[in-house]
C-alpha positions as CSV (number, residue, x, y, z in Angstrom):
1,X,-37.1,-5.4,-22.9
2,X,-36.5,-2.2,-20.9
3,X,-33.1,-2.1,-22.2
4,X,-34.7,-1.9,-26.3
5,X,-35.2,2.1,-26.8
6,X,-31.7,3.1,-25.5
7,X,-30.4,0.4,-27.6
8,X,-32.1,1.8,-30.9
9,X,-31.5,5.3,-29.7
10,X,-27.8,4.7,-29.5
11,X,-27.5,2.8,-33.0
12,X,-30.0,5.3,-34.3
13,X,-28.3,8.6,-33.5
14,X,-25.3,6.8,-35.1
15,X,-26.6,6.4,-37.9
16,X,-28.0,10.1,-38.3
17,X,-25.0,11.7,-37.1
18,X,-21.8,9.8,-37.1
19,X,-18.7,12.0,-36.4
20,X,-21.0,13.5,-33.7
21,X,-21.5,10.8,-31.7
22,X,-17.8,8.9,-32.6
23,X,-16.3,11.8,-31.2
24,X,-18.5,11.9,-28.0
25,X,-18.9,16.1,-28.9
26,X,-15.1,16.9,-29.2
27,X,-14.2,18.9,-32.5
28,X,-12.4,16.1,-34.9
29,X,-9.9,16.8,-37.4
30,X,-10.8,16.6,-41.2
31,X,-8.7,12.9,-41.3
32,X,-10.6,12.1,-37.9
33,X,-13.4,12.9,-40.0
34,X,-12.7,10.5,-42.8
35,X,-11.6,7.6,-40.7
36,X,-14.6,7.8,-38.6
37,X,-17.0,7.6,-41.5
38,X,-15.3,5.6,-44.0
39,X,-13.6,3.0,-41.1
40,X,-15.2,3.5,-37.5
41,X,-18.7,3.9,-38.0
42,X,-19.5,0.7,-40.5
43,X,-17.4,-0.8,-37.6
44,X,-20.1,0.1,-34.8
45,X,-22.8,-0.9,-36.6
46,X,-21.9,-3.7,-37.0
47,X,-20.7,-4.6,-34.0
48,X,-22.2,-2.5,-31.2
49,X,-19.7,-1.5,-28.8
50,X,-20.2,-3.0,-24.8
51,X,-17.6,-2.8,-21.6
52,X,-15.9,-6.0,-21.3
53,X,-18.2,-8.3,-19.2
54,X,-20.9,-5.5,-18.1
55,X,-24.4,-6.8,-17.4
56,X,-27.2,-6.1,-20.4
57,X,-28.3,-2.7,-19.7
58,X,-25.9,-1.3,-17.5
59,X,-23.2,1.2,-18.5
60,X,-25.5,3.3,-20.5
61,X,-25.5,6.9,-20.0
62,X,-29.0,9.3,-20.2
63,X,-29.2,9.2,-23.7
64,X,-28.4,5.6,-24.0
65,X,-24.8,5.5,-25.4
66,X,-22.6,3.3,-24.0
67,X,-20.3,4.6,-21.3
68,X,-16.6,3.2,-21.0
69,X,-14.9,4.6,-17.3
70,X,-12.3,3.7,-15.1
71,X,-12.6,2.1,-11.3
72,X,-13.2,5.8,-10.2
73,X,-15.7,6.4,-12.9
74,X,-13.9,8.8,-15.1
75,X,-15.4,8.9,-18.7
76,X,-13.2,7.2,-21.1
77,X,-13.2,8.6,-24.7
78,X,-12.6,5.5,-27.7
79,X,-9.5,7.4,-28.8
80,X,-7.1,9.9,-27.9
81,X,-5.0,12.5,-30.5
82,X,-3.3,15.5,-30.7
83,X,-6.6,17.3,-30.6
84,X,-7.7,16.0,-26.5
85,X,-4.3,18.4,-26.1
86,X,-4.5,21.8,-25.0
87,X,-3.9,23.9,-27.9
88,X,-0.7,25.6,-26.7
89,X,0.3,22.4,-25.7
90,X,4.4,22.1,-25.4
91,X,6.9,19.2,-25.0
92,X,8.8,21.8,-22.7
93,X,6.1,23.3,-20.5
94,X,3.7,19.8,-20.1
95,X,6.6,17.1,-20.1
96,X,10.2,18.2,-20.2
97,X,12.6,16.3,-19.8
98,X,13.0,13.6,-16.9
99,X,14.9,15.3,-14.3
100,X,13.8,18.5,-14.9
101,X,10.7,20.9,-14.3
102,X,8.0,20.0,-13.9
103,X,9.3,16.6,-13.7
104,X,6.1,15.0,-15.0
105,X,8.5,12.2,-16.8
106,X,10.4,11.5,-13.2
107,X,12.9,13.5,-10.9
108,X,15.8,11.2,-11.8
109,X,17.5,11.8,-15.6
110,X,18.7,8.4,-16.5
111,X,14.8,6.8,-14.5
112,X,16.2,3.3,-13.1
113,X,18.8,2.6,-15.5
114,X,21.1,4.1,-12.8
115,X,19.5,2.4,-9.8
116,X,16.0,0.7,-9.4
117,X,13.4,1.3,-6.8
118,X,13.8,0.0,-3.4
119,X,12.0,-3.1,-3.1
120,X,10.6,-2.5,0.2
121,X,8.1,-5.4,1.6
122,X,5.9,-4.5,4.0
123,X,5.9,-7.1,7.2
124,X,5.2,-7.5,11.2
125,X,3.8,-10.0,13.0
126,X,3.2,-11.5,16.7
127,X,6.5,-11.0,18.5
128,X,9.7,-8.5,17.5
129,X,11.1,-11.9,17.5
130,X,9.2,-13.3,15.2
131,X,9.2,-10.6,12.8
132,X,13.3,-10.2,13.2
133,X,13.4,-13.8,11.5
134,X,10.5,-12.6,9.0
135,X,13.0,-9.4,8.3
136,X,16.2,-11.6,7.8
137,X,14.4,-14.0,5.3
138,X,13.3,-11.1,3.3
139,X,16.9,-9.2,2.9
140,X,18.1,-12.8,2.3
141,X,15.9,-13.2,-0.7
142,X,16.5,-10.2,-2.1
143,X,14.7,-7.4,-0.5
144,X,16.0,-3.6,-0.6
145,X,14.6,-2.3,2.6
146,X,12.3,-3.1,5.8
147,X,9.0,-1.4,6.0
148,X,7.5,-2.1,9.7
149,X,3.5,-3.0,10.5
150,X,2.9,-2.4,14.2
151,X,0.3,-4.2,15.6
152,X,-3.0,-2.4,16.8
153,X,-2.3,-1.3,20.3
154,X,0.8,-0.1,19.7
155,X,-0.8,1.9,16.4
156,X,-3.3,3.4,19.7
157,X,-0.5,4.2,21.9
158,X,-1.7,1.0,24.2
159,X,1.1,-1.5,25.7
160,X,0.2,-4.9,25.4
161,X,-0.8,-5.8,28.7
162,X,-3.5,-3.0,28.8
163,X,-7.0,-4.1,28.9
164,X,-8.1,-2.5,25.5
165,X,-5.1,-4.7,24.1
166,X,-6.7,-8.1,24.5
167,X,-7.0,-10.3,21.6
168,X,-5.4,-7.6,19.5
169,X,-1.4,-8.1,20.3
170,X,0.5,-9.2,17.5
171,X,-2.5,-9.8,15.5
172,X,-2.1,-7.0,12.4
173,X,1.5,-6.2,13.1
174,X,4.5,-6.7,15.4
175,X,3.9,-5.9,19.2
176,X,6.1,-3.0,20.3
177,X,6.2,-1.9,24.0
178,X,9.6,-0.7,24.8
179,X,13.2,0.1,23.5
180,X,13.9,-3.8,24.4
181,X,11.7,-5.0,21.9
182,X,12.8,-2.4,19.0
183,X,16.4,-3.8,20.0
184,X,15.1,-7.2,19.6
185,X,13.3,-6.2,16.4
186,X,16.1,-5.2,14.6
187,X,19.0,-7.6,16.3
188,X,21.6,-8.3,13.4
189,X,20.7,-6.0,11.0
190,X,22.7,-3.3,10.6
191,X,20.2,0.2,10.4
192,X,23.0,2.4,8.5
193,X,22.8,0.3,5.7
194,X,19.1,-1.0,5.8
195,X,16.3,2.0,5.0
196,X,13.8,1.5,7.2
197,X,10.0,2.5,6.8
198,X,7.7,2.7,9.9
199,X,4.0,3.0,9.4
200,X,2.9,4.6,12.4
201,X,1.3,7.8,12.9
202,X,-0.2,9.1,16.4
203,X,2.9,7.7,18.6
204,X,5.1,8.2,15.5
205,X,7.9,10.2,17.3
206,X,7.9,7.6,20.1
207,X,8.8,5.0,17.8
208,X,10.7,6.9,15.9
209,X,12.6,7.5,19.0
210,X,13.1,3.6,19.9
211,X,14.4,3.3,16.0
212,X,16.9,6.2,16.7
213,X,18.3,5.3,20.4
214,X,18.8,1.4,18.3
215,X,20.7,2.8,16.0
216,X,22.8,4.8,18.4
217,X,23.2,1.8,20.5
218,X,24.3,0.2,17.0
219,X,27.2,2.6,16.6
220,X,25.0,4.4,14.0
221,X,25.4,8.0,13.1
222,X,22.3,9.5,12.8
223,X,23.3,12.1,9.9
224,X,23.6,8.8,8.3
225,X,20.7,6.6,8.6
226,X,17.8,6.3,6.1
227,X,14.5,5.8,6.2
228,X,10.8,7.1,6.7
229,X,8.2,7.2,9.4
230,X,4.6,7.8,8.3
231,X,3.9,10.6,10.6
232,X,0.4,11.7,8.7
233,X,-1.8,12.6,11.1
234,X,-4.2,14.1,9.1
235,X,-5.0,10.9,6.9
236,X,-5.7,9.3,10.1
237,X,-9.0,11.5,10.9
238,X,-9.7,11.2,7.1
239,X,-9.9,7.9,6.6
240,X,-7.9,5.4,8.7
241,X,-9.3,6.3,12.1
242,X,-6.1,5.5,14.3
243,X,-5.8,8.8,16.2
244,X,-5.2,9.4,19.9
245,X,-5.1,13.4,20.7
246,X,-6.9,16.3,18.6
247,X,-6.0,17.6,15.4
248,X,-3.9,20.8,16.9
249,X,-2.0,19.5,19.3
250,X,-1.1,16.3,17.1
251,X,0.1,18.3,14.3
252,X,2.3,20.0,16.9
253,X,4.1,16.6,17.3
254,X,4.5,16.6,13.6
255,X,6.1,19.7,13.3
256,X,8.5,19.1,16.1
257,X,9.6,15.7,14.0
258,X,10.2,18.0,11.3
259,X,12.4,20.7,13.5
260,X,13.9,17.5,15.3
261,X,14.8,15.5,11.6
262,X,16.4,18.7,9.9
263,X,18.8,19.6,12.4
264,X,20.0,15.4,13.4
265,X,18.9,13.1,11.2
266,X,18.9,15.3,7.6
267,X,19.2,11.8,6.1
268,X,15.7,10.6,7.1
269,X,12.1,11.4,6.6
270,X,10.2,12.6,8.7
271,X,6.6,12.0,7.2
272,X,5.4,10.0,4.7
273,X,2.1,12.0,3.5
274,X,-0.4,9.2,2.9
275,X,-2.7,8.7,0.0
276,X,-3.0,5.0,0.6
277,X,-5.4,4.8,3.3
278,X,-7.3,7.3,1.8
279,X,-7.6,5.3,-1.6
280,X,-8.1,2.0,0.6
281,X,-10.9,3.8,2.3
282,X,-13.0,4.2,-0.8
283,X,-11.9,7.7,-3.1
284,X,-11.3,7.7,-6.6
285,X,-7.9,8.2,-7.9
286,X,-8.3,12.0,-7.8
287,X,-9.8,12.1,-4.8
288,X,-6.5,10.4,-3.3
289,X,-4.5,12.8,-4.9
290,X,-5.6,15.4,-4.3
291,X,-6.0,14.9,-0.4
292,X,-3.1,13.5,0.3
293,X,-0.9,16.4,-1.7
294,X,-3.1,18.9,0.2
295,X,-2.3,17.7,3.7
296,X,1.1,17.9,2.7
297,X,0.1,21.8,1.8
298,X,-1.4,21.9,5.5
299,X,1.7,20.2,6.9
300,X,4.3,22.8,5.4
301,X,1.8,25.7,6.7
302,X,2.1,24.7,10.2
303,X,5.8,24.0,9.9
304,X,6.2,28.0,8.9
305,X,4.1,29.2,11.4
306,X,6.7,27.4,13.9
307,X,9.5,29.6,12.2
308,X,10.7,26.6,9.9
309,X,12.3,26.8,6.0
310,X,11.0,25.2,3.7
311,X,14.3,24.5,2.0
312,X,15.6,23.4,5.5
313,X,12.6,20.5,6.2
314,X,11.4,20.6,2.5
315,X,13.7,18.3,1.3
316,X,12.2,15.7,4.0
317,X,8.9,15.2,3.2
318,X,7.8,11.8,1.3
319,X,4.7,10.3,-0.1
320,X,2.8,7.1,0.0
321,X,0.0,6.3,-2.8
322,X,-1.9,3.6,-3.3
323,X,-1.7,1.5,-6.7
324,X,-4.8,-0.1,-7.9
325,X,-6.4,-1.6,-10.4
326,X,-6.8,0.6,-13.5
327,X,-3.7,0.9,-15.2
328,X,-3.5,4.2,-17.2
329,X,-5.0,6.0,-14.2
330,X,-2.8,5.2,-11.5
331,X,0.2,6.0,-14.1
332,X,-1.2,9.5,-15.3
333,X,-2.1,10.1,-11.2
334,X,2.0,9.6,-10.5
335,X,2.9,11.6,-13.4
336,X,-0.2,14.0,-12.3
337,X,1.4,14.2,-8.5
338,X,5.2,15.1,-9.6
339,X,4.3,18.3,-11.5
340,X,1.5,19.3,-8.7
341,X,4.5,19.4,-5.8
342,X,6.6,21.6,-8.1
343,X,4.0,24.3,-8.7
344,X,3.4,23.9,-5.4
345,X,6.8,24.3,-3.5
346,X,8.1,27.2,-6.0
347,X,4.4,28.8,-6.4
348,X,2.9,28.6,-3.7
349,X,5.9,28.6,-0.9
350,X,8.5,30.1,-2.6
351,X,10.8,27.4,-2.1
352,X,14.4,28.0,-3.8
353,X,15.8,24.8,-3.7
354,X,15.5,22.0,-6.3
355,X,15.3,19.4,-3.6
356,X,12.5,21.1,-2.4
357,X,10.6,21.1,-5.5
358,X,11.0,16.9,-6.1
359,X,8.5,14.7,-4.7
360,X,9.5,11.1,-3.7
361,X,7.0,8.6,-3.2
362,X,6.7,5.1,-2.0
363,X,3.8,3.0,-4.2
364,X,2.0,-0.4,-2.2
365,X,-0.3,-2.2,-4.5
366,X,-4.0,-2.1,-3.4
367,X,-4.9,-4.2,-0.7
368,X,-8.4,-3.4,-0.9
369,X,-8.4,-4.7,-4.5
370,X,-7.4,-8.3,-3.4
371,X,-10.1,-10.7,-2.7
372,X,-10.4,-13.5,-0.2
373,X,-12.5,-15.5,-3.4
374,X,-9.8,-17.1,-5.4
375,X,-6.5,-15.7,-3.7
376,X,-4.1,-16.3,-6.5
377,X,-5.9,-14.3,-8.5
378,X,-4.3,-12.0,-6.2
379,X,-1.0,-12.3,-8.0
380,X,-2.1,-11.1,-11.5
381,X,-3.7,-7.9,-9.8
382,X,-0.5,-7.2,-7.9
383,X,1.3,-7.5,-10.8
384,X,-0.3,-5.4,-12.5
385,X,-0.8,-2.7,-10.0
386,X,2.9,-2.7,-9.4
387,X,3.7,-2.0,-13.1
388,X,1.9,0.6,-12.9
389,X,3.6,2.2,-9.8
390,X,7.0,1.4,-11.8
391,X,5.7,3.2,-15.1
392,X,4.5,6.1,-13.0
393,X,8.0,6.3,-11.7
394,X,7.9,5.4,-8.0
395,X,11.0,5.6,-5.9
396,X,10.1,2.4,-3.9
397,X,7.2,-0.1,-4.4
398,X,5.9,-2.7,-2.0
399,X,3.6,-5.6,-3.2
400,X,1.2,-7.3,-1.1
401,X,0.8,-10.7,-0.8
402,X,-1.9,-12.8,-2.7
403,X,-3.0,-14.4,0.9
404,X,-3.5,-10.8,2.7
405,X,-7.4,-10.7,2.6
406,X,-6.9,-14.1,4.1
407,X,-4.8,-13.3,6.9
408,X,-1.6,-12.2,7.4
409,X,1.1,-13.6,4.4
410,X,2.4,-16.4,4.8
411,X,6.9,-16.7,4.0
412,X,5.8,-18.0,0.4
413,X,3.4,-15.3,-0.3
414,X,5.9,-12.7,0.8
415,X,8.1,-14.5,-1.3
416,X,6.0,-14.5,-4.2
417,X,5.2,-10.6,-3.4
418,X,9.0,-10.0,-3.9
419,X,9.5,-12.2,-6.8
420,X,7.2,-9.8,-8.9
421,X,8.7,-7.1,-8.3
422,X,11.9,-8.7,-9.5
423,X,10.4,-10.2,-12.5
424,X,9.2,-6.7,-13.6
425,X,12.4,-5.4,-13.1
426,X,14.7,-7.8,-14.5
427,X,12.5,-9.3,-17.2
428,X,9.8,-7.1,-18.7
429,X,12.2,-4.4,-19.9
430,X,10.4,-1.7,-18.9
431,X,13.4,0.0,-16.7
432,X,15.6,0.2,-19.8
433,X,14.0,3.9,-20.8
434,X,12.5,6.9,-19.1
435,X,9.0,7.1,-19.1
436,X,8.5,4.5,-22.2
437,X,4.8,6.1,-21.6
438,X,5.5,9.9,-22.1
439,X,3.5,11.6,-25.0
440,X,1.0,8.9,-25.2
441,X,-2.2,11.3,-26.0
442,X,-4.5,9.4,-23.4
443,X,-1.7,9.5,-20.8
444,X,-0.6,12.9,-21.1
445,X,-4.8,14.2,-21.4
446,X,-5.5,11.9,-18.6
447,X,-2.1,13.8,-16.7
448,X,-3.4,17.0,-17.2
449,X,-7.0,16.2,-16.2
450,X,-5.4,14.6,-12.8
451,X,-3.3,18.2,-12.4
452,X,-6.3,20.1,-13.1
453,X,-9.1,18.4,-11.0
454,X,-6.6,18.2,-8.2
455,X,-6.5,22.3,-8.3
456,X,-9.9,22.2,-8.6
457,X,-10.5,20.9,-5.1
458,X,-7.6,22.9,-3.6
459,X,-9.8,25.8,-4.1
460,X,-12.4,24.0,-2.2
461,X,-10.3,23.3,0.4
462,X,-8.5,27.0,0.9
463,X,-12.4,28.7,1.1
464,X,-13.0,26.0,3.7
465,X,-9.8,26.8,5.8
466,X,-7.5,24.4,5.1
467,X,-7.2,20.7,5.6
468,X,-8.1,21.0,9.5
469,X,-11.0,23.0,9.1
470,X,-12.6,20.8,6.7
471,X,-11.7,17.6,8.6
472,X,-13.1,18.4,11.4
473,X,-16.3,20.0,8.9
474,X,-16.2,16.2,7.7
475,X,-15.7,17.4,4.1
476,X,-13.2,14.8,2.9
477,X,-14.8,12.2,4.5
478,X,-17.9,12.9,2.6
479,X,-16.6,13.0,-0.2
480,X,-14.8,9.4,-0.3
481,X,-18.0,8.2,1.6
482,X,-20.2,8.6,-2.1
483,X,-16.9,7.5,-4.2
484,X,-17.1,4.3,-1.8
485,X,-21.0,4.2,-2.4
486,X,-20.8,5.3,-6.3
487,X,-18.1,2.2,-6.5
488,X,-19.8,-0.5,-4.4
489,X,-23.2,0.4,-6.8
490,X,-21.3,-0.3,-9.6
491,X,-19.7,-3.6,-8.6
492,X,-23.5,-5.0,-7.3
493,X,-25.4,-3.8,-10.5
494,X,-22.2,-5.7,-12.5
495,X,-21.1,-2.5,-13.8
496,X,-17.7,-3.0,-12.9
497,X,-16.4,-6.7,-12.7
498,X,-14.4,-8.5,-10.0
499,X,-12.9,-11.7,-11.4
500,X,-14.0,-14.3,-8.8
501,X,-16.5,-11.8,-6.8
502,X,-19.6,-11.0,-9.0
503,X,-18.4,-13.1,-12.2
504,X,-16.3,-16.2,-13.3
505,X,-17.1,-18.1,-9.9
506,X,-15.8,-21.1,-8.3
507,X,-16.7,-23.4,-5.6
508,X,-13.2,-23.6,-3.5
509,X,-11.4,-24.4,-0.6
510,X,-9.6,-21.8,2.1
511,X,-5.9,-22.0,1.7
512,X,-3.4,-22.4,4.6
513,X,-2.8,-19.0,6.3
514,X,-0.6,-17.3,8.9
515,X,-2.4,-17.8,12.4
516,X,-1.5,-15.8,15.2
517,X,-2.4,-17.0,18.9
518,X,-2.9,-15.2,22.1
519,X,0.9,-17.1,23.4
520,X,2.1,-13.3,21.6
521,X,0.2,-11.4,24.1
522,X,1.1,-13.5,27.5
523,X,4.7,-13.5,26.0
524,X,4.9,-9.6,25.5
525,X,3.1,-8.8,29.1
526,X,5.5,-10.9,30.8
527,X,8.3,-9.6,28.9
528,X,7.2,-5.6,30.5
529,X,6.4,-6.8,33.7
530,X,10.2,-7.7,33.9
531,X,11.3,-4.7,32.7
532,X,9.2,-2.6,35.0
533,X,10.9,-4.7,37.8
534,X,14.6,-3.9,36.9
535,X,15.0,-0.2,35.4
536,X,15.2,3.0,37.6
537,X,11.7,3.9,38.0
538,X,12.4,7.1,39.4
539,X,14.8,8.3,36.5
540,X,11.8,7.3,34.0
541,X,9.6,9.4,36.3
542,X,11.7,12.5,35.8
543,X,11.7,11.8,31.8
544,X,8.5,11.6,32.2
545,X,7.4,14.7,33.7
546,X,9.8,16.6,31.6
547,X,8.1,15.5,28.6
548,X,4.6,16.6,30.2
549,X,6.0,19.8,31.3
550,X,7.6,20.5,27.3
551,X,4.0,19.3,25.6
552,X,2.4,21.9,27.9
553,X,5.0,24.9,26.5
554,X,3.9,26.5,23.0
555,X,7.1,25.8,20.6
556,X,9.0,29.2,20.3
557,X,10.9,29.6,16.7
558,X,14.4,27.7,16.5
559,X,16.9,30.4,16.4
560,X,20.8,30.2,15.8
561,X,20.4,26.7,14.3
562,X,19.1,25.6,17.5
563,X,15.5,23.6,17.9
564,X,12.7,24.9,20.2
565,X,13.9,24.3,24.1
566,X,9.6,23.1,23.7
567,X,10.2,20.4,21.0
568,X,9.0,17.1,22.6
569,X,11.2,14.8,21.0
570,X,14.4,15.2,23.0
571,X,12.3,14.7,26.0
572,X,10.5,11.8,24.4
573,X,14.2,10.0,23.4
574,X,15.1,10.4,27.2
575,X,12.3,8.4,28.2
576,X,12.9,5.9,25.8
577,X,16.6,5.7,27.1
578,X,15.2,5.3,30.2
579,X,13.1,1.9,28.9
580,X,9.8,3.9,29.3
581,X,6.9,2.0,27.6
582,X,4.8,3.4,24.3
583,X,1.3,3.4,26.5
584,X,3.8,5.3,29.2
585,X,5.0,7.8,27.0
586,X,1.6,8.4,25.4
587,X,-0.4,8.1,28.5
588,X,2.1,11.5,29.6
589,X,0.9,12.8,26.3
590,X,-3.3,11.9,26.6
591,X,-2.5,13.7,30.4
592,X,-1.9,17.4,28.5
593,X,-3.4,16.9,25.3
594,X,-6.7,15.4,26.1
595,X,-7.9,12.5,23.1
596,X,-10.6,13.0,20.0
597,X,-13.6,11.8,19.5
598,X,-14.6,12.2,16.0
599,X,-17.8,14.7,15.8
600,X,-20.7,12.2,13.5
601,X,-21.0,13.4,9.9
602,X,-24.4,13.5,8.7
């Protein structure tokens, strides 16, 4: 019964005020007038309006109308036109077209009618030799490109025979310890023709190294290879908590990637600036955006205090976004995010070069939006999420598995992972035009809400010092801490619906999954403890201690084309020519740099 008066308020206030209420406030047009009195408003009365499957009562705002929002809460009006546009609203300044500033319908003219995304899928598991034959049935099935999931010591910088390694190697991605097993890990697959994506972040520019010295060993040049390592620190004390060394001196390893990557491997990129983990952590779609477009801000800061172009390393930096569930959201945040890096890198940096201006981004569909409850419902979300990546105009898009809140996929359900991607692009049509979405009124006022909000909380984060500053203030995390709050509310009181969670419910059984044993970890120790037995341990020392003596130096400013005689990465490749573990090379690192411990947020 408590639900009665907001009911009759709602219908009543219709009744006494139609166009008012249709148009939720918003000045209508004399024919928006006339359809919502003659058409709309008979229609509501007689048929009340309610979000699809919401509990009785819930969704009502204060004065008892019915609210409509998406996953992150944003209000949604019942119809879009001409008039939700600015008034000096132009095809030339808002949209242009694709190709050209501000690039809000794609940086590529002809979209994927020239060449489709990369179908990048996402694996690592138990041993590199385990995952080599994961890797090989993926290119054989069609897969564009590798992406790499390192298992949870190496993510920590540990090897796998260190205590704090137990019962973790091989478990969430592929063991790594040494160049052997990056050799191993890519054995018969040739790296100047396969892009390669590693997400790894604290010891990215050891692994980075072991990819590189491969390669060479290969025959590769390096002005020649492709490919991306993650490399965003700052996401890490945001939201996914895999850090080893404080902010400062971690964001000096960064940089030195960056001076490293421009002048030998101008081919490949150096960071991957990471909205994902942010979004999997609890934000709202703006919230992701605007974080994760703001670190890249903070990351092009530091690289020109060191002395570096921005047209030089510009060109080099990549992003990673999350895909979730609501469709015209995660479209208008990827249309939202294009134009945002080109006011940005002309604006704000001054950056001359187009290349500069573009942004590239890789897309993964939400793994926090698949549930262990009825797994193959897993495969309709991906879908779906991944359309949405395409639409927004992704360079590369990986899909998760239906199985992954499960365990990790199974071959089929990688299989299946890829197959959608390939349905999308060779069945539904939708690569056969630019931006088939591009002056839809609720996309492009949903666009321009993204941009705007996102500028909105860049003012925030300039009066607070920049992204450093407010991490270590625990601003962001705050801030996603009440989206993930705000969200979970929502799903309990059935505001929000999860097929198979809080509605349509099943009794069912578990399916099969991927189990990995502890064999991975006795098989990876006994694998180091004969390499420690037959390199040259005192050539390793000397790397080592010439990597300690570089971290300690301040970087000086590359001059005459030539990197900073302090940049840690040729010191770190030595050591990895010299077979010198990950928990060796970053224990030499924790030795100058200290670790963090992550103040409490209250």
């Amino acid at each position: 019964m408590a639900d009665q008066p907001n009911k009759k308020k709602s219908q009543g206030a219709l009744a006494e005020d139609p166009v008012s209420e249709i148009f939720e406030g918003r000045h209508p047009s004399e024919s928006e007038k006339d359809w919502a009195g003659q058409t709309l408003s008979p229609a509501l009365q007689k048929a009340p309006e309610k979000p699809i499957g919401a509990a009785s009562g819930t969704n009502l705002d204060e004065n008892g109308h019915t609210r409509f929002t998406t996953i992150s809460g944003v209000p949604i009006r019942r119809l879009y036109t001409q008039a939700d546009l600015p008034a000096d609203w132009k095809y030339e300044q808002y949209l242009n077209y694709p190709g050209q500033p501000p690039y809000t319908r794609g940086i590529h003219a002809s979209g994927y009618r020239g060449r489709l995304w990369t179908m990048r899928q996402f694996s690592g598991f138990a041993s590199p030799e385990e995952t080599n034959e994961r890797y090989k049935y993926l290119l054989a099935h069609g897969g564009g490109g590798l992406s790499v999931a390192f298992d949870l010591p190496t993510l920590m910088g540990y090897d796998s025979d260190h205590p704090a390694s137990e019962g973790e190697v091989g478990k969430c991605g592929v063991a790594i310890d040494s160049l052997e097993d990056m050799e191993i890990l890519f054995s018969g697959i040739d790296l100047e023709k396969t892009t390669v994506s590693m997400t790894i972040n604290s010891p990215a520019s050891v692994l980075w190294a072991m990819y590189l010295v491969v390669a060479e060993k290969q025959g590769a040049d390096w002005k020649k290879i492709s490919g991306t390592i993650q490399n965003d620190i700052l996401k890490e004390y945001i939201a996914q908590k895999e850090y080893i060394y404080p902010p400062a001196p971690s964001m000096r390893l960064v940089i030195d990637t960056f001076e490293f990557g421009s002048k030998f491997t101008p081919r490949f990129n150096t960071i991957s600036i990471s909205g994902y983990h942010i979004r999997e952590a609890g934000s709202t779609a703006l919230q992701e955006l605007a974080f994760t477009i703001y670190d890249g801000v903070e990351y092009v800061e530091w690289a020109r205090r060191r002395g570096l172009d921005v047209d030089e390393f510009g060109p080099r930096l990549s992003f990673f976004f999350n895909s979730h569930n609501d469709f015209f959201e995660e479209i208008a945040k990827f249309r939202a995010a294009r134009k945002i890096w080109y006011r940005l890198m002309k604006d704000r940096f001054g950056a001359k070069q187009q290349r500069t201006w573009l942004m590239r981004f890789h897309t993964q569909t939400a793994g926090v939006s698949l549930t262990a409850q009825q797994p193959m419902n897993n495969i309709a979300r991906v879908a779906i999420q991944a359309l949405a990546a395409v639409l927004g105009g992704t360079q590369s898009l990986h899909t998760d598995s239906y199985d992954e809140a499960l365990a990790l996929p199974t071959a089929e359900a990688a299989r299946i992972a890829l197959r959608t991607q390939q349905i999308i692009a060779y069945e539904s049509g939708v690569s056969q035009t630019v931006d088939p979405l591009g002056g839809s009124y609720f996309v492009e006022k949903f666009t321009l809400d993204m941009e705007n909000g996102a500028f909105d909380y860049f003012e925030k984060l300039d009066a607070l010092g920049g992204m450093v500053k407010a991490i270590e203030g625990g601003y962001p995390q705050k801030e996603i801490a009440e989206a993930s709050y705000q969200f979970q509310r929502a799903v309990e009181a059935k505001e929000k619906i999860i097929v198979g969670v809080n509605d349509f419910t099943i009794e069912e059984q578990q399916p099969e999954t991927l189990y990995i044993g502890e064999s991975v970890g006795r098989h990876q120790s006994d694998k180091l403890k004969k390499l420690r037995a037959r390199r040259n341990n005192t050539e390793l020392q000397r790397c080592l201690d010439a990597l300690k003596r570089a971290a300690a130096q301040f970087p000086a400013k590359p001059q005459d084309g030539h990197i900073s005689p302090a940049n840690t990465m040729p010191y770190i490749v030595d050591c990895v020519r010299a077979y010198a573990t990950v928990g060796e090379i970053c224990d030499a690192l924790r030795t100058v740099y200290g670790t963090y411990e992550e103040v409490s947020i209250t």
